[in-house]
VMD Tcl script that draws the C-alpha trace (Angstrom):
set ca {
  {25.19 -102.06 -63.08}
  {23.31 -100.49 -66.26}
  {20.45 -98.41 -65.35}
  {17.73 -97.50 -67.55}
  {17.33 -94.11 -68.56}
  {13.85 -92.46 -68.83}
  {10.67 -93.58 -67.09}
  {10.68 -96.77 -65.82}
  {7.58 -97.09 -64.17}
  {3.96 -97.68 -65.81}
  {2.37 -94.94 -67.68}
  {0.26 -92.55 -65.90}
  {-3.69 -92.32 -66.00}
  {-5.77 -89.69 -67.90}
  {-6.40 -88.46 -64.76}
  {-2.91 -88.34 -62.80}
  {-1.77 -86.57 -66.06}
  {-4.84 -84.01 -65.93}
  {-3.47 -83.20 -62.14}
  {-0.21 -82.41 -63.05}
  {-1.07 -80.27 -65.71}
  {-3.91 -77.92 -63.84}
  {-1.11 -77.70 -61.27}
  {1.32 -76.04 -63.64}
  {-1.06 -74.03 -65.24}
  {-2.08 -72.37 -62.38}
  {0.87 -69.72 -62.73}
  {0.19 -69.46 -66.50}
  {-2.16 -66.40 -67.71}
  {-5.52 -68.16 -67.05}
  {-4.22 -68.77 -63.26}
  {-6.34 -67.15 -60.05}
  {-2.91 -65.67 -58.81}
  {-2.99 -61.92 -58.15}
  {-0.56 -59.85 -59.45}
  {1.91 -58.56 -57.29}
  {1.88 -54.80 -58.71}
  {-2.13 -54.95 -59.19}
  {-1.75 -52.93 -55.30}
  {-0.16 -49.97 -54.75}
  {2.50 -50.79 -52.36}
  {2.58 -49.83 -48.01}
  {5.08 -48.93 -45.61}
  {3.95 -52.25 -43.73}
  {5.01 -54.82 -46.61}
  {8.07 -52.60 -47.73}
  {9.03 -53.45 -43.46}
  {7.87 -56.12 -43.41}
  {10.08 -57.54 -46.38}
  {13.37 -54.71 -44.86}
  {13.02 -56.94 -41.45}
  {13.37 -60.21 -43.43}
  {16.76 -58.53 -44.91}
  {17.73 -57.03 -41.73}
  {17.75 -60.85 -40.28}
  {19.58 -62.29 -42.93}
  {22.13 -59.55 -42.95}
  {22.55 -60.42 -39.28}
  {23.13 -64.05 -39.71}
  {25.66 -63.21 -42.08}
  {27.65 -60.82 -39.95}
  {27.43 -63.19 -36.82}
  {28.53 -66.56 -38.78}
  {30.88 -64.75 -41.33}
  {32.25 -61.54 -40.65}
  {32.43 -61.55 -36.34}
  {33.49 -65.55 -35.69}
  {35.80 -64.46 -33.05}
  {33.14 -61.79 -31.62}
  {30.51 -61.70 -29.79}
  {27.00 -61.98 -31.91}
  {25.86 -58.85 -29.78}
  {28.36 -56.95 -31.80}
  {26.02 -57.65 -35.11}
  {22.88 -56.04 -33.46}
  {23.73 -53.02 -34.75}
  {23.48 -53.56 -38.05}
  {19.70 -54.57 -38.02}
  {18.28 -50.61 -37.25}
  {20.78 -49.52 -39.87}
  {19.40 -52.34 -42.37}
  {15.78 -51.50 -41.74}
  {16.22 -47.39 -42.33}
  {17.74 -47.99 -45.08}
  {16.20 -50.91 -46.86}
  {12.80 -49.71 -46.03}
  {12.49 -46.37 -48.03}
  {14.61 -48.25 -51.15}
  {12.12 -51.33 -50.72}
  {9.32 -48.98 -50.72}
  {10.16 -46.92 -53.51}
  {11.06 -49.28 -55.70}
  {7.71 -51.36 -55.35}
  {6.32 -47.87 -56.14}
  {7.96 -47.47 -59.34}
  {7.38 -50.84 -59.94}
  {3.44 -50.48 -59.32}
  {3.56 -47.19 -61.74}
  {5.00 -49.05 -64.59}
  {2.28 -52.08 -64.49}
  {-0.58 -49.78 -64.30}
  {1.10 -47.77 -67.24}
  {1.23 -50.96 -69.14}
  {-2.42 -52.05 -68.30}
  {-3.73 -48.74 -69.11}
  {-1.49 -48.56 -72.84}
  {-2.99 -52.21 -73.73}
}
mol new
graphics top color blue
foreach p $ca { graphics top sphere $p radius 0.5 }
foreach p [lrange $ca 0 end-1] q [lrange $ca 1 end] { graphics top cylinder $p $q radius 0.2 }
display resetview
């Protein structure tokens, strides 16, 4: 069997290509996207993102590092996870947040 390489189908419209390309464009520098660091940052998102890490963290541990175990075993780790990834979360969307408004206030 030889298959065809490219597009094999007919050509798109004027205006299926005009959809694709406002789509894409949309993240570009024209887009209606908010910056991330236009915010300063909070203690909610920074736990908010620390629980997300303490839950993959536990998946981990149950499925890699306990098989044998029980899963209770890996409960511990989540308060751990959360005090410490919240302050390093935190402070690092801080510093982050600094250096953009630096950068908007030097252009």
């Amino acid at each position: 069997m030889i298959e065809a390489r490219g597009r094999t189908g007919r050509k798109p419209s004027a205006s299926e290509k005009g959809s694709t390309s406002s789509r894409s464009g949309a993240r570009g520098s024209g887009g209606s996207r908010k910056n991330r660091y236009d915010s300063p940052p909070t203690w909610r998102g920074s736990l908010i993102r620390a629980a997300v890490a303490a839950v993959v963290v536990y998946a981990v541990s149950a499925l890699l590092v306990n098989k044998g175990k029980s899963p209770v075993t890996s409960l511990v780790l989540i308060p751990i996870v959360l005090a410490l990834y919240m302050p390093i979360i935190f402070y690092t969307d801080l510093f982050m947040y600094r250096r953009a408004q630096k950068r908007k206030t030097a252009r």
